[in-house]
N, C-alpha and C positions, 0 to 999 in steps of 0.2 A: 576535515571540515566538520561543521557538526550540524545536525541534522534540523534542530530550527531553523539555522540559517534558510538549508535548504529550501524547507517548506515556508517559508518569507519570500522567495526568489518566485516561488510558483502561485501563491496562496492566489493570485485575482485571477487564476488560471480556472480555478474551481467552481467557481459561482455555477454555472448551468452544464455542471456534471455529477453524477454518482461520485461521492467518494465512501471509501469503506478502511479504516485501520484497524489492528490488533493493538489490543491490551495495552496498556503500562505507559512509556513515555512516549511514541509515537503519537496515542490519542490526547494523553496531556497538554502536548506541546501543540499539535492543529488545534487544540482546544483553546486555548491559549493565543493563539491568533485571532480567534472569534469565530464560536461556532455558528454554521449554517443549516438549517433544517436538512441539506444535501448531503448530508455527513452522518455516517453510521459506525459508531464507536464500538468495537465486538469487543468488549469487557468477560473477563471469564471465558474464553473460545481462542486458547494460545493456539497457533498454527489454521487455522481455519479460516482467514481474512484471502487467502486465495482462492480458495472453494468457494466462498460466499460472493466474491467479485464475481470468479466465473458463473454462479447461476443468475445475478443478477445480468450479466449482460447477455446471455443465452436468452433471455426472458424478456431482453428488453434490447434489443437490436439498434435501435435508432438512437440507444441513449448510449453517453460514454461513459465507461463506470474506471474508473481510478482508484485501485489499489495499492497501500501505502502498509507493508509487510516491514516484518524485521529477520534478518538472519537464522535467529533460534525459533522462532516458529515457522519459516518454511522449514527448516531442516525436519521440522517435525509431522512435516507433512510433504514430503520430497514427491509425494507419485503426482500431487496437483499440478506440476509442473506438465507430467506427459499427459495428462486427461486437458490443461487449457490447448496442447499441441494439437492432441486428438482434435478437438474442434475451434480451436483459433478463430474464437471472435474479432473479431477486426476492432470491438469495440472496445476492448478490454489494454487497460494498460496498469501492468504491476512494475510496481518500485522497491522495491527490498534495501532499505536502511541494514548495511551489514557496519554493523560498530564490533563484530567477534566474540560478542559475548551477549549473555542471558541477563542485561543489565535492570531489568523492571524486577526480577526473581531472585536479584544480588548479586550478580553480576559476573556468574560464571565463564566459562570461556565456552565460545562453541568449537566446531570443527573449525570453522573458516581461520581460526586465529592459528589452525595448525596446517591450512594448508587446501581446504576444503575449494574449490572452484563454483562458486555458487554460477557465473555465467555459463561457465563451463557446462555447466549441469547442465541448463536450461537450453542451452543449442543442443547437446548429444540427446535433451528430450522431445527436439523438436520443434521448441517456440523459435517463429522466424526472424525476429529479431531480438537480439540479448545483446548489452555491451554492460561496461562496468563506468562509471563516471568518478574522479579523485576532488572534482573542483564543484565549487556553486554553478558557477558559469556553465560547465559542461552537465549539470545537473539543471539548473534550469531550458538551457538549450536541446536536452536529450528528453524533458518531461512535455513541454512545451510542441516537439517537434511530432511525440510518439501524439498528443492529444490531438493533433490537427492530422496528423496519417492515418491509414485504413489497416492497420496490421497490429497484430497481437505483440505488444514486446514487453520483455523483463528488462528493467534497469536495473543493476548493482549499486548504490550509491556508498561507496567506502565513508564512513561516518567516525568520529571518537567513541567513544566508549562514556559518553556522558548525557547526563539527560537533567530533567526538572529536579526539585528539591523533593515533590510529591507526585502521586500518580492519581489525585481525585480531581475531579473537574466540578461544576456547582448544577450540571444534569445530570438526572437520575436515570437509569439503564431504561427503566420503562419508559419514559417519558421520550429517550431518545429512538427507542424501535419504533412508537408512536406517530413521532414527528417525521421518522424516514416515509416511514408508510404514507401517512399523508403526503407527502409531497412524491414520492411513486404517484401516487393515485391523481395526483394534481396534474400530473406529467400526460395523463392520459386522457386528460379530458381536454387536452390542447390538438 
C-alpha cells in the first residue's frame, strides 16, 4: 500500500487533533493533502517526531496528538518507544510508515527490510497496544479506532518504498512552528 493512500483514508480524521510528522515524504505528502494550522512538520529533527508527540500530549492531556513516524527514524530513536510505556498517555497515538528504508535520505535499507520487528519492539517496551496493518482499510480502521480509544498505541503501517517527486512544501519551518503554536494556545483559551 502506499502511504498517501493511507493518510487520504484518514486525513478528515485530523481536523481537531495534534498532528506532528518527521521530515521528508511523510510531511510532503500530509502536506499535500492540505495543510492545517494543527499540523507540525519536524523538518531537520530525523527520529524525534515520537518524543515530540510524547511531550506534547504529556502537556496537554485533554488534546489527542497523532503521530505520524517512519521506520528509519524510530530506529533511531528506539528508547522513545519504552519512555511513551513509562507513561502511556492515553492521548497519544503513533503511526510508523514502515516502507524498510531511509527513502527521504535515498533510500537506504533499514533493519526492518532485514527482519527487524518494529511491533514487536514496541509490546516487549511496553506500549499497550501495537499491531502492524498491510491494507488501507485496516489502516484506516486501526487509525480511526486507536483516535476514538483511551490508550496509547503504535500502529505498523507496512508501506512501499515510494513517496513524492520532492520533499519541499510552500511553508516555511518558522512559519509552521508559529502557526502550531498558535493554535496550541488557541486550544486553550476554549
Amino acid at each position: 500500500m502506499l502511504r498517501l493512500d493511507c493518510l487520504r483514508t484518514v486525513y478528515s480524521e485530523l481536523e481537531n487533533h495534534l498532528v506532528v510528522t518527521i521530515m521528508g515524504a511523510v510531511a510532503a505528502e500530509l502536506h499535500s493533502l492540505g495543510h492545517r494550522p494543527n499540523f507540525f512538520y519536524l523538518q531537520h529533527a530525523m527520529g524525534l517526531a515520537s518524543s515530540t508527540g510524547l511531550g506534547l500530549a504529556l502537556c496537554l492531556p485533554e488534546q489527542k496528538v497523532i503521530v505520524f513516524d517512519g521506520d528509519g527514524s524510530l530506529l533511531m530513536n528506539l528508547g522513545s518507544l519504552s519512555t511513551m510505556a513509562r507513561y502511556r498517555p492515553k492521548n497519544l497515538v503513533h503511526v510508523v510508515f514502515d516502507n524498510e528504508s531511509l527513502l527521504s535520505v535515498g533510500g537506504f535499507p533499514t533493519a526492518t527490510s532485514t527482519g527487524t520487528d518494529l511491533e514487536g519492539i514496541a509490546r516487549a517496551s511496553g506500549i499497550p497496544r501495537a499491531l502492524t496493518v498491510r491494507t488501507c482499510e485496516a489502516f484506516k480502521a486501526a487509525v480511526k479506532d486507536a483516535i476514538h480509544g483511551h490508550e496509547l498505541t503504535t500502529i505498523i503501517a507496512k508501506v512501499e518504498a515510494s513517496g513524492p517527486s520532492g520533499y519541499i512544501t510552500d511553508l516555511s519551518l518558522l512559519e509552521n512552528r508559529f502557526q502550531f503554536r498558535r493554535h496550541i494556545q488557541s486550544l486553550r483559551k476554549h
